[in-house]
VOGU-3710 file (C-alpha; in Angstrom, 3 decimals, decimal comma):
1> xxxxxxxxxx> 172,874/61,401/27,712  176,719/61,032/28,199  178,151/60,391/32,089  179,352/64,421/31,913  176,091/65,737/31,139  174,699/64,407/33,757  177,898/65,059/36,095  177,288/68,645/35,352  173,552/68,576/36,162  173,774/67,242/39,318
11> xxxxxxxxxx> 176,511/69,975/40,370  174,558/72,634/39,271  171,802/70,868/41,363  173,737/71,225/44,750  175,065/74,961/43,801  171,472/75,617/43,950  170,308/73,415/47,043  173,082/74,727/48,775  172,628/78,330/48,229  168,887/78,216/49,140
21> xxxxxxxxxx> 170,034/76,694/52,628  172,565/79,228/53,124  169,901/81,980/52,293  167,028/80,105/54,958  169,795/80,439/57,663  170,151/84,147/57,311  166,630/85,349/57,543  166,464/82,709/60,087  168,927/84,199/62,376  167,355/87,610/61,329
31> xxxxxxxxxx> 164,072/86,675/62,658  165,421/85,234/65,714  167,294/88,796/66,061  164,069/91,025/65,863  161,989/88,691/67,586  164,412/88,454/70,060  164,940/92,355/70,314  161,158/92,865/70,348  160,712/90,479/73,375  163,663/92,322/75,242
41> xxxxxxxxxx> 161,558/95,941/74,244  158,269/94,016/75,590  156,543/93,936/79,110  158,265/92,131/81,525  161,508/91,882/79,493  164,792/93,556/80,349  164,794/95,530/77,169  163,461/98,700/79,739  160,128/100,109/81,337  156,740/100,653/79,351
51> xxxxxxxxxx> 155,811/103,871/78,712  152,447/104,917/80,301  149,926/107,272/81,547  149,350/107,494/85,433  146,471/108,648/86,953  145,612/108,833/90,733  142,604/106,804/92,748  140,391/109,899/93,971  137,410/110,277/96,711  134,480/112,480/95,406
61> xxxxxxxxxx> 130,721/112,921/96,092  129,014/110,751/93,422  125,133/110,483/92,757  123,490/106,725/92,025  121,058/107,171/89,792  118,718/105,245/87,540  118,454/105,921/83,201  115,426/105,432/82,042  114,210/105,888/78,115  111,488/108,524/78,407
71> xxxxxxxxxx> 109,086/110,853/76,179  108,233/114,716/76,745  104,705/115,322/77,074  102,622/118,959/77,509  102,015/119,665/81,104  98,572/120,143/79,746  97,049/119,381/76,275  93,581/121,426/74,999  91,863/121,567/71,348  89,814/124,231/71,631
81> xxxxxxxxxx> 86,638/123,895/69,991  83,754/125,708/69,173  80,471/125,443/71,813  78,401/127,133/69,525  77,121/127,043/65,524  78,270/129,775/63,159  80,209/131,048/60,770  84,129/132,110/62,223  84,216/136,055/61,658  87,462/136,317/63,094
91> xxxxxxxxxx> 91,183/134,871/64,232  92,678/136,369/66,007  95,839/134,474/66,767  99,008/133,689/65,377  100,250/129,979/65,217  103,133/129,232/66,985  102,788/132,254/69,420  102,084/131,863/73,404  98,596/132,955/74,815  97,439/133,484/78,359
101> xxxxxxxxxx> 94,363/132,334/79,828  91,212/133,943/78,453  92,733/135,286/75,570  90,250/136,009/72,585  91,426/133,386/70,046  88,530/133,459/67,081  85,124/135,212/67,282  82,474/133,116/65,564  78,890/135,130/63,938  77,281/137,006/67,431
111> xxxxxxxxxx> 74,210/138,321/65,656  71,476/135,313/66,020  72,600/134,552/69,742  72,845/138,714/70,674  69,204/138,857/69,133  68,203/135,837/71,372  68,884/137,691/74,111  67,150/140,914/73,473  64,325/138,386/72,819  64,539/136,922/76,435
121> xxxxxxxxxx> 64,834/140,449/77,887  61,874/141,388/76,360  59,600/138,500/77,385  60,698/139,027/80,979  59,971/142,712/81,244  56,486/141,121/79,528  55,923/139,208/82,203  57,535/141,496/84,773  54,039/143,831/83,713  51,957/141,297/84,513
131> xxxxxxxxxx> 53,289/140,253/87,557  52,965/143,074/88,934  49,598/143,920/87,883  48,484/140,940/89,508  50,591/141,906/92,883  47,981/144,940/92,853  45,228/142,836/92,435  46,369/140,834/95,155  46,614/143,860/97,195  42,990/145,251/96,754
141> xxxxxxxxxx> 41,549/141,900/97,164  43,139/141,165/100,488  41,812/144,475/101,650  38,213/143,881/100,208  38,469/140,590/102,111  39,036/141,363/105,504  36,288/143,702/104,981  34,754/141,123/104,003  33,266/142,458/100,747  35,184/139,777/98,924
151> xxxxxxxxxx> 34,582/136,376/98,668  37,814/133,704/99,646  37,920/132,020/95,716  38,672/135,320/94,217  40,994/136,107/97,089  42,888/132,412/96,323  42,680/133,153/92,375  44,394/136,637/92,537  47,132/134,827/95,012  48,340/132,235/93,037
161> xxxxxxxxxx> 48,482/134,287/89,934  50,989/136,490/91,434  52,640/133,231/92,489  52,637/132,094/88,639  53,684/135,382/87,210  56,608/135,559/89,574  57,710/131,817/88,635  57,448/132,904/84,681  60,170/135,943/85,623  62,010/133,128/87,059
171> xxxxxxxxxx> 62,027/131,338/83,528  62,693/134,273/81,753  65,775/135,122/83,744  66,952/131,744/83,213  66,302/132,461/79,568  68,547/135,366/79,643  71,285/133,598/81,334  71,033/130,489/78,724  71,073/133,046/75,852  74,079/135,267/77,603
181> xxxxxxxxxx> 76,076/132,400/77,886  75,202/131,141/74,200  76,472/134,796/73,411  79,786/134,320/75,315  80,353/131,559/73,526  80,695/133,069/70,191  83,928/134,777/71,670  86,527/131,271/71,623  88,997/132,275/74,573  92,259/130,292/75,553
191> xxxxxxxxxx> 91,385/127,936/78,826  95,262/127,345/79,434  98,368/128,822/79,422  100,347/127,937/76,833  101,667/127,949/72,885  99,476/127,515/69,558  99,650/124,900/66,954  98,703/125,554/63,435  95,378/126,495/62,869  92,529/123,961/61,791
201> xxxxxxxxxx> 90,238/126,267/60,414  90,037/129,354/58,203  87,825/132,349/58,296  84,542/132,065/56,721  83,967/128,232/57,327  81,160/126,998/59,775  81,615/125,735/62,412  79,713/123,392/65,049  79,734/122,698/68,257  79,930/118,826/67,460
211> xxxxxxxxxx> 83,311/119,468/65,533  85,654/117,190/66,640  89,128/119,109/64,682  88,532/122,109/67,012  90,177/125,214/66,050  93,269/124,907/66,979  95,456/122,892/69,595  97,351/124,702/72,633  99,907/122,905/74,520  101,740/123,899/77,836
221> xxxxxxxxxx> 105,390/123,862/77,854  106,217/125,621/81,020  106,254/123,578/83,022  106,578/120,006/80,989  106,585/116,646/81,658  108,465/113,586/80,848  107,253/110,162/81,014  109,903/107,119/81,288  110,237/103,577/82,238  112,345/101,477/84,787
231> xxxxxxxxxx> 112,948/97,937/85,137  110,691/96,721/88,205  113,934/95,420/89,654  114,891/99,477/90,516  111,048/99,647/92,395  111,881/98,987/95,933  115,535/101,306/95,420  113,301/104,157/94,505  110,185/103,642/97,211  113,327/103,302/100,050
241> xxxxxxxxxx> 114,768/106,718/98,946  110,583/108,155/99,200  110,068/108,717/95,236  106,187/107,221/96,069  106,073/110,658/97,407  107,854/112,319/94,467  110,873/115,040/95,218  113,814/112,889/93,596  115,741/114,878/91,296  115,343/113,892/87,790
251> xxxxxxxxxx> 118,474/115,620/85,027  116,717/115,118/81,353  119,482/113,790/78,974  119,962/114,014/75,298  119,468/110,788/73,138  123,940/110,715/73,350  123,334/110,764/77,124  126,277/113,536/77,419  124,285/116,803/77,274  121,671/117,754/80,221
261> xxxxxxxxxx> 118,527/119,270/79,036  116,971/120,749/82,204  116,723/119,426/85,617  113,848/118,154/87,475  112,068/116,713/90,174  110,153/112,692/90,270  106,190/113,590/90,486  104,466/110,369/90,115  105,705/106,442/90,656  102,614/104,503/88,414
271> xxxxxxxxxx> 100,518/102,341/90,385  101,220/99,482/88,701  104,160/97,384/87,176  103,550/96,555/83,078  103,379/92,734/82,860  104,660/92,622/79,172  107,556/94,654/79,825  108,258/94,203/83,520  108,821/98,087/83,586  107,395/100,542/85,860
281> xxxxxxxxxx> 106,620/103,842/84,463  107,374/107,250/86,442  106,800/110,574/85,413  108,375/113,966/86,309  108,514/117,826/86,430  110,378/120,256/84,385  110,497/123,601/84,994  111,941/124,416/80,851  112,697/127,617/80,902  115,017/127,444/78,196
291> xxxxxxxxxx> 112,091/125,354/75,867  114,931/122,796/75,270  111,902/119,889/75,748  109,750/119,729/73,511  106,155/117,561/73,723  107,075/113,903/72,150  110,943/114,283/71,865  112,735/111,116/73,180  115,284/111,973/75,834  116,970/109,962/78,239
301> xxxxxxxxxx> 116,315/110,342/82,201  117,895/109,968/84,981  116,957/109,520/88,470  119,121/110,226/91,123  118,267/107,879/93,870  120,856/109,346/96,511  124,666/110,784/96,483  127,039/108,454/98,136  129,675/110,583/99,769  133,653/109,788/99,703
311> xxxxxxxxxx> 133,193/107,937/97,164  136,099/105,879/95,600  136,702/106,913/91,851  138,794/105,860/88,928  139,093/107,213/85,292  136,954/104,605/83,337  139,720/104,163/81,294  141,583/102,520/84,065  138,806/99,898/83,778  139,788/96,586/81,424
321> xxxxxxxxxx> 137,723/93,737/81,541  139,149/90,209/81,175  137,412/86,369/81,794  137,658/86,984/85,565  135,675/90,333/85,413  137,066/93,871/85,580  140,521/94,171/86,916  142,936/97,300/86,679  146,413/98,102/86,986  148,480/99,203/90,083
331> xxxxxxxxxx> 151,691/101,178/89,763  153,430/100,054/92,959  156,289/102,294/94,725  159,254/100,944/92,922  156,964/101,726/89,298  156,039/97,613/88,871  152,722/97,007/88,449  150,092/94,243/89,925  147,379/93,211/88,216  144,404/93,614/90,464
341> xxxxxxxxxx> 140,606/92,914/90,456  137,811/95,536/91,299  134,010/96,179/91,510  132,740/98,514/89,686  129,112/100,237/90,818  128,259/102,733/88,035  130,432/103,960/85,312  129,148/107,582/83,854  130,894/109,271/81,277  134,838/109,379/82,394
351> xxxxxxxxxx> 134,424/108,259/85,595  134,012/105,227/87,455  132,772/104,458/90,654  134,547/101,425/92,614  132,987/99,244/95,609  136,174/97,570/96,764  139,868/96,586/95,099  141,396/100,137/95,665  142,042/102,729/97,846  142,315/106,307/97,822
361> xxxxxxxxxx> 145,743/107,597/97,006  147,226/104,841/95,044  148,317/105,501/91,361  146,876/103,452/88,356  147,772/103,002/84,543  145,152/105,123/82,669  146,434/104,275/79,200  149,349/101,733/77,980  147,495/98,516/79,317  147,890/96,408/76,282
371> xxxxxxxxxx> 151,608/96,548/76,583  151,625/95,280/80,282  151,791/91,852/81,675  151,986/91,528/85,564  155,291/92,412/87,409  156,500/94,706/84,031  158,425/97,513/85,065  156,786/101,072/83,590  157,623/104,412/82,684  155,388/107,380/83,766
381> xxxxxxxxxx> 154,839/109,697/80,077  152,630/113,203/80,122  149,458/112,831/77,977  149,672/116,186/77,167  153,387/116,541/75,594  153,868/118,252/72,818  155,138/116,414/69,657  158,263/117,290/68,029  157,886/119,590/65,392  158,952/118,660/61,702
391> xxxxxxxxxx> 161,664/120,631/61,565  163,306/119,004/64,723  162,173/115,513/63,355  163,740/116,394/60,127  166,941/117,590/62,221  166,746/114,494/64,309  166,780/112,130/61,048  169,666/114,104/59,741  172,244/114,024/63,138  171,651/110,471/63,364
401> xxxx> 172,231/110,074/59,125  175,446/111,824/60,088  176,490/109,893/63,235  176,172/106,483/61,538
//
């Protein structure tokens, strides 16, 4: 290769090195620009405040409470079953519909246990006869005998016949209660309150008394019970505010925890604390009127131990959490903002409840955190603004097109 080759190689060798230099110094020094322009729009920076949302440190009346997980169980829980043989004539409910006490239900086959009892009626009026034929005996002899015509054995044997005859009425009234009640059996009445299930068994099957299916299943649901569980560390809390004694006031939850079910009222603390699980288990009252528990539906509870009054409360957005525990921000008078530690106590749904770090009256950042640093400078925005329409957006775009 001749000495100009190579001359011109080499120059076209620095054309390129030195354009590719020139090009890393301009988006260099455009980096530097936007970074440097983002910092200045930052927290903290000079660029101007941060926009936020304010909100104000409030005193309200707020309940402590206890959640629990908990089930819905019937107040009360009966299969009714047949208590005598036969076949079932008749049912005479509907399943799914509500029946009162003593309700006829389902009839089962009267005839054998209504001809029982006309049986039993008829050997007692049998041996009313003789009873009192021997209470006539009885009579005569005691006269012949203090005339003394009569001789004492024959007195004694008329005596205790009456006394036998009147023990056999006895037994046959007994009879006729046994067989009356055999007879009101065959007529299968409600014992509770309450709603059917589906029925277990169809007209024209036999049934016994040893049938362990029943008929059908009847559950209370006015009132209802739910049964839920607490850690043993919330035991002492709950016998200091009485619940031993029952009265707290219980709110049933849905499984989201937003939605209240029904409100009720702590019945029964358990006696004992579940080893396993370290739980106790409580159970309370519903008065569901509106049916919106239903036996075995999971729910959550919650047990309001007491309500503590003047309470201190934030927005639980205000709320951040960082390696030192929960802090929040304080917009101070000239719109700076310190970066300040709380306790929090309970936190339910949008609202938090603080033990100490603020004080009623002074003004926090509900939303913009992220963009703050301590000391940052901030700019108080309305949540609820309304956006600019598309047509001013598009006019907007189009003045600014114009003016540059």
């Amino acid at each position: 290769m001749s000495k100009r080759s190579l001359f011109v190689i080499a120059g076209c060798l620095l054309l390129v090195l030195s354009w590719w230099s020139c090009h890393r110094r301009t988006d260099t020094a455009q980096s530097s620009a936007s970074t440097g322009g983002g910092r200045r729009g930052g927290a903290g920076g000079s660029g101007g405040p941060v926009p936020v949302v304010a909100g104000k440190v409030e005193q309200k009346d707020v309940p402590i409470f206890l959640d629990g997980l908990g089930t819905v169980q019937a107040f009360n829980t009966v299969t009714v079953r047949p208590r005598v043989d036969g076949e079932l004539t008749q049912v005479l409910f509907r399943e799914g519909e509500d029946v009162k006490t003593g309700d006829l239900l389902a009839v089962v086959d009267p005839r054998p246990y209504q001809a029982a009892m006309d049986q039993a009626v008829a050997k007692k009026a049998q041996d009313e006869a003789q009873l009192g034929n021997a209470q006539v005996v009885l009579k005569r002899n005691t006269e012949l005998l203090a005339r003394k015509v009569l001789d004492e054995q024959t007195f004694d044997t008329s005596k205790f016949a009456v006394d036998q005859f009147q023990a056999t009425v006895q037994a046959d009234q007994a009879a006729i209660d046994n067989a009356k009640t055999q007879l009101d059996y065959t007529q299968i009445k409600s014992p509770i309150d309450g709603r059917t299930g589906i029925r277990l068994v169809d007209v024209g099957n036999v049934v016994h008394a040893t049938d362990t299916s029943g008929i059908v299943v009847i559950t209370q649901l006015q009132p209802i019970s739910v049964v839920f569980t607490l850690p043993e560390q919330s035991l002492q809390a709950i016998l200091n505010q009485g619940g031993a004694h029952g009265g707290l006031p219980v709110s049933a939850l849905d499984r989201g925890n937003t939605t209240a079910l029904d409100q009720g009222s702590l019945t029964v603390v358990d006696n004992e604390i579940d080893q396993t699980t370290g739980t106790v288990k409580l159970k309370a009252t519903f008065p569901n009127n509106d049916l919106k528990l239903w036996p075995g539906k999971f729910v959550n509870a919650r047990l309001v131990l007491t309500t503590r009054k003047n309470a201190t409360v934030i927005p639980s957005s205000v709320v951040q959490r960082g390696p030192q525990g929960t802090y929040a921000y304080v917009i101070k008078p000239d719109k700076s903002v310190e970066m300040r530690r709380i306790k929090i106590a309970q936190t339910e749904a949008s609202l938090a409840l603080v033990d100490n770090g603020l004080q009623p009256g002074e003004e926090v950042v509900v939303d913009g955190q992220y963009k703050l640093q301590p000391g940052a400078h901030v700019e108080l925005t309305n949540p609820h603004a309304p956006s600019p329409s598309p047509e001013r957006k598009s006019q907007t775009r189009t003045a600014k097109t114009t003016k540059s």
